[in-house]
N, C-alpha and C positions, 0 to 999 in steps of 0.2 A: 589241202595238199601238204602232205610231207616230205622229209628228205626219202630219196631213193638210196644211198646210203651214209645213213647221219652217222657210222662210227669214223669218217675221214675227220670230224671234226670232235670235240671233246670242249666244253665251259671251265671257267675259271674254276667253277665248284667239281668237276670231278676230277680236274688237277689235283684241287689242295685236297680229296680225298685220297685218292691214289697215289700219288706224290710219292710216298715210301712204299709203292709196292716194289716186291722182287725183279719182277719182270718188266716194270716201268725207265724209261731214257727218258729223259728233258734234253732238249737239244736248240739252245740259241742260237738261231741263224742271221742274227741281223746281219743288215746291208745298206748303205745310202747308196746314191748316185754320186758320181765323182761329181758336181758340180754345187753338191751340198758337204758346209763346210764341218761334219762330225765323223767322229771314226768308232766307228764299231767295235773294234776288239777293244777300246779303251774304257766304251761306254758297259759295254761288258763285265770288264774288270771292275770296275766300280759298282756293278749292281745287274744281277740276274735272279732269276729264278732258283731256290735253293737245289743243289744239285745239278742244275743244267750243265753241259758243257760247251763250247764254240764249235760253230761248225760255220768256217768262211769261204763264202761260194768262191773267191778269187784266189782261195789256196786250193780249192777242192777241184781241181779245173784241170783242163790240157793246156800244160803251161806251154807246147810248142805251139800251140793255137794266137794269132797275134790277136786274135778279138778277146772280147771279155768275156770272164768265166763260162766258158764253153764247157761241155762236159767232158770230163777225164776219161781217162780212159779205165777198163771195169778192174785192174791190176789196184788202180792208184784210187781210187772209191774203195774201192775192199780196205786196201792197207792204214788207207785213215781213217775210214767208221770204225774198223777194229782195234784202233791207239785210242779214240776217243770211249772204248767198251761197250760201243753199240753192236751188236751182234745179235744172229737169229733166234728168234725166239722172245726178243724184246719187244715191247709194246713202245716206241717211238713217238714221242711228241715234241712236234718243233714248234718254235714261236719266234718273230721278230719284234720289234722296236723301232720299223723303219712303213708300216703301213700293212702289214700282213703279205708284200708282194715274195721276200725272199722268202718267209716262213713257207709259201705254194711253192717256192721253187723247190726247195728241199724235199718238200713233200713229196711232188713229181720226181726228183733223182732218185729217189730211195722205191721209188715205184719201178722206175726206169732197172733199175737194178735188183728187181724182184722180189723186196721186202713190200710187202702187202703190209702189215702191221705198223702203219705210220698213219698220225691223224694230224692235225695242226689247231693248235690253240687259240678255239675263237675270239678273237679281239686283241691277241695278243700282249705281251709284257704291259700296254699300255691301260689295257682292264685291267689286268692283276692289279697294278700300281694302286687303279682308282677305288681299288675294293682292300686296300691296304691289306693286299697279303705280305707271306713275308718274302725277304730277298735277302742277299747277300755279298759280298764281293772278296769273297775268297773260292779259285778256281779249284775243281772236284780233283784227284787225283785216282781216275779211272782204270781200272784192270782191264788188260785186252782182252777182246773177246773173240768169238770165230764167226765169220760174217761170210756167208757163200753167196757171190751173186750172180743170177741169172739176167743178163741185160736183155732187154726188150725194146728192139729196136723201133718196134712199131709205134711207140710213144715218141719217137725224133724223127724231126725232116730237119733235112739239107737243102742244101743252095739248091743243091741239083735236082732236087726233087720236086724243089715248089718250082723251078722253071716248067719241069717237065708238066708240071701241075697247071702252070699257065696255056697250056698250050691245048690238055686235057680236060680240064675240068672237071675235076673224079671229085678233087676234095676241096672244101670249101674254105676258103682262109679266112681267117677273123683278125681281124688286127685291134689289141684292146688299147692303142694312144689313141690321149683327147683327139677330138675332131679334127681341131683345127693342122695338127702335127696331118691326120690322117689325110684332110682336103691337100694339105698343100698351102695353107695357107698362114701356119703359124712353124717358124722357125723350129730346127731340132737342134733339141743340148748339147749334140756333140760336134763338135764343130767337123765341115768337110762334108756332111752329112747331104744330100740331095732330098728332097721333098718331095710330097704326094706317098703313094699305095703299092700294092702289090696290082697289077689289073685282075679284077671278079676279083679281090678281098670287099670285106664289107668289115663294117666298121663297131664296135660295142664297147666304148671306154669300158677298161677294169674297175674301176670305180663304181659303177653302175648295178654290178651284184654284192657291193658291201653297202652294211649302212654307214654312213658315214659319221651320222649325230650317238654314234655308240661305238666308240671304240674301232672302228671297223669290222664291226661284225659280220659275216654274212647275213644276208639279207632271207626271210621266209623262202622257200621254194616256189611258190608261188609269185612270187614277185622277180626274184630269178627266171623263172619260165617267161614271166610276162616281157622283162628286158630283153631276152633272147628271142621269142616270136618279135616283138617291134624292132630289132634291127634285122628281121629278113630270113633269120638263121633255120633251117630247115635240120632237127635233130635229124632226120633219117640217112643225114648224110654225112660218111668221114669228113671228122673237123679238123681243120688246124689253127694252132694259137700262134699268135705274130703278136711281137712290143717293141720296143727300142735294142733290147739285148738278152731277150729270151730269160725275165724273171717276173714280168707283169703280168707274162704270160699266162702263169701257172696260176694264178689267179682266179683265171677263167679257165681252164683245164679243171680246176675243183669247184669251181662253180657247178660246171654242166656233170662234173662227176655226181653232185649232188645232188642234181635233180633227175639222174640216170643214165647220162649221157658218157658210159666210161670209159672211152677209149681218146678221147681229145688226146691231138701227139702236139707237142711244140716246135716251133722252126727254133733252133734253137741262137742261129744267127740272126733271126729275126733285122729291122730297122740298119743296128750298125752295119751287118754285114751285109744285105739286101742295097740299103742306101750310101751305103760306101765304095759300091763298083760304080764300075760304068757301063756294061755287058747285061746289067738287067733293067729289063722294062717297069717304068711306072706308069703311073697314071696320077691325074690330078681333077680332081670336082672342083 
């Protein structure tokens, strides 16, 4: 079994072949969790991929949104992939340094916003390293470019939507935290947070389509398919991804894109905003 489509994703070798093409963007998206003590734009500055530039989910966001890095709106997406020189027509490749979950999230926004030509670097920053390519730590000084985006809203749910969704049962939620977050039975990071599930989510740690003894590479398709039949997951039906704060998510949004599944939309408030009312229903195993 192969990928159904393997250009979302690109190896460290046709980076450093391509790397200087015309049409090619390198775009660093690292991210930690606030509860891990590194900062990204610093880890950055110190050491990227040659040519990459920063792309930070918690600037690139709706800042009047009180959760985290929610997505902006399509005005304020436009105005800063086109300062950073990402514009139509470029061939887009993002990578993190923090697990491969923001490099999926970036991936997914730039989908959400109609750029199809975005793929994400298998294993991210953290193969490159082991394969000694080069890197840098002087930041790119990018020409703007013109970046027209067509948002697609069908890739986002809302609050309001998975409730209604609760209630319906059209589309099937996935929620990719560990188990234990998802039973109900192991504490969440953020504090304030309420425990257990969405009710009818099911459960497929993100973790679980990467290898994790490689860099976090994605995992064969095959093996992918096999994870997603064992926790329950019926492709033929609209999916939705759920995680703590809508970036784990997209993880498994290119998972299943991978193996064909390409319409997987993100809650994008996922865990924080789900488990931070008090107005919505869980559930606890």
């Amino acid at each position: 079994m192969t990928y159904a489509n393997p250009d979302a994703l690109v190896s460290t070798e046709w980076l450093a072949q391509h790397m200087d093409a015309p049409d090619v963007r390198v775009v660093d998206a690292t991210y930690f969790l606030p509860n891990v003590d590194r900062n990204a734009r610093e880890e950055y500055a110190a050491c990227h991929i040659p040519g990459a530039v920063f792309f930070d989910i918690d600037d690139v966001c709706d800042s009047d949104n009180p959760l985290p890095h929610m997505m902006p709106p399509a005005e304020k997406f436009t105005s800063r992939v086109r300062k950073m020189g990402l514009g139509n027509g470029n061939r887009v490749v993002v990578y993190d340094n923090g697990g491969g979950m923001a490099g999926c999230r970036v991936w997914w926004m730039f989908r959400v916003f109609g750029h199809d030509d975005v793929a994400v670097l298998d294993g991210g920053l953290a193969k490159w390293l082991a394969e000694e390519r080069p890197v840098e730590d002087m930041a790119p000084a990018p020409r703007e470019r013109h970046f027209a985006s067509r948002e697609d809203h069908t890739l986002v749910r809302t609050v309001d939507q998975i409730l209604d969704n609760v209630e319906s049962g059209k589309e099937l939620v996935v929620d990719v935290r560990a188990a234990g977050r998802f039973n109900g039975t192991a504490p969440e990071p953020r504090e304030g947070m309420r425990s257990g599930h969405i009710p009818g989510a099911v459960n497929l740690p993100y973790e679980k389509v990467l290898d994790l003894d490689n860099h976090r590479v994605f995992r064969p398709a095959e093996e992918i398919a096999a994870e997603v039949a064992a926790a329950g997951i019926d492709l033929d039906r609209p999916i939705v991804a759920s995680c703590g704060s809508g970036v784990s998510a997209a993880v498994l949004a290119l998972g299943l894109y991978l193996i064909g599944h390409e319409r997987a939309a993100v809650y994008d408030g996922s865990w924080t905003e789900w488990g931070g009312r008090e107005d919505t229903p869980i559930t606890k195993d």
